[in-house]
N, C-alpha and C positions, 0 to 999 in steps of 0.2 A: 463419615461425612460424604456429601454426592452432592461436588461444585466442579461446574464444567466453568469453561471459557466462551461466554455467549456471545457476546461482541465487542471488536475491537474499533478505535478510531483513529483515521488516520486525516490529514488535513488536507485540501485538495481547491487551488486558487484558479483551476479551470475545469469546469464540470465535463464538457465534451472530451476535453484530454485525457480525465479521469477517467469517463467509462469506455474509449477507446482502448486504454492500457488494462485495465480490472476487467472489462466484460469480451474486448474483443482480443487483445491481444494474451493476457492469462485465461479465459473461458470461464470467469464466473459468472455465474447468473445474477441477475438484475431483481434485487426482492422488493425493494421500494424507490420512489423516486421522487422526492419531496420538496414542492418551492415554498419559500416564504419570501416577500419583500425582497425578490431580486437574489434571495439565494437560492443553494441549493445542496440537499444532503442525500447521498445515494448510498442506498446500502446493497452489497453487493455479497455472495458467498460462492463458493466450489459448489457445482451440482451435487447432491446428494446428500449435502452432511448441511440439512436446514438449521441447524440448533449451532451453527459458527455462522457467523458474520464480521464484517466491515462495515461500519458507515463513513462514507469519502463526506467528508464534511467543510464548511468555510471557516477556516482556520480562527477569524480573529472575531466570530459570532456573537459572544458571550457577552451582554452590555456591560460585566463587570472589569473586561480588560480596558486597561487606559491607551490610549495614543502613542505611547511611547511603548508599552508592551506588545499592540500593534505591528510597530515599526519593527521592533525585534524579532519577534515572530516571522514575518516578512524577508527579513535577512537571514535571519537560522533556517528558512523552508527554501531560499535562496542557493546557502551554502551546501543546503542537504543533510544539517545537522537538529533539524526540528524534531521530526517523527521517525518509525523503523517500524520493520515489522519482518518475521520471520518466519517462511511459507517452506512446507515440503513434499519432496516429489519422489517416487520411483524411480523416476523419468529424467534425473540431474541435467545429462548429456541436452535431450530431446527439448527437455524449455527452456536453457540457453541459447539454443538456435534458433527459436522461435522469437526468444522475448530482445535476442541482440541488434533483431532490424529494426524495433521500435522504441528499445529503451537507451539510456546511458548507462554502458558497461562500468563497472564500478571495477570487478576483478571477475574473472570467468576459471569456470570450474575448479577448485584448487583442494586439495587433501592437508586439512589445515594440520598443525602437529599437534589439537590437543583431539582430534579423533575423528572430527566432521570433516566429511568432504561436502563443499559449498560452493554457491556463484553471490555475487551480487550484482544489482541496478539499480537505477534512481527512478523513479517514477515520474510523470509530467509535472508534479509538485515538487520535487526533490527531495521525497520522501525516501531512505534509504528501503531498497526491498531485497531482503539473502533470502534464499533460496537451498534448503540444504536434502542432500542426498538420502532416502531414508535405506537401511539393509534388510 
């Protein structure tokens, strides 16, 4: 069987924020950028590996969520416990210094005890974003 990971989505309540942190402060590239009716879904990927993606998307879009799922969504993307996503580097050391001036540090570099050495941040949505060391 030959199933990759095409795209992932993460929810994003300020668009400018979103591509500040995704595009400018990680270096993905900017693959689509799509309004409708006041929103907006940006889908974003690492230079050269076109077949992964992000789409930063408005969180409570879907006309089937109620008001009150809404709400929730809003508080869990508040809290930082909505979405997550897990990114890695060669580079451990070199994108926590980069992503520390613009992100919220969550925990900075650590050799976790079941094998991964990691960082995490929060995103301008309070998306959780780890970050793990690759060998």
């Amino acid at each position: 069987m030959d199933i990759t990971i095409h795209t992932a989505f993460l929810p994003q309540d300020d668009p400018e924020a979103a591509l500040a942190f995704y595009r400018d402060t990680l270096g993905f590239e900017v693959r689509k950028d799509v309004g409708y009716e006041g929103m907006r879904w940006i889908t974003v990927g690492p230079p050269g590996q076109p077949g992964t993606s992000i789409v930063l998307h408005p969180p409570a879009a879907d006309p089937g969520i109620t008001d009150d799922e809404r709400r929730t969504i809003t508080e869990m993307m508040a809290k930082g416990t909505y979405a997550s996503i897990v990114l890695a580097t060669h580079d451990l050391d070199g994108v926590f210094e980069r992503v520390q001036a613009t992100a919220e540090v969550v925990q900075e570099p650590t050799q976790q005890p079941y094998g991964i050495r990691d960082c995490a941040f929060r995103d301008p949505s309070g998306n959780m974003v780890r970050v793990q060391q690759l060998t």
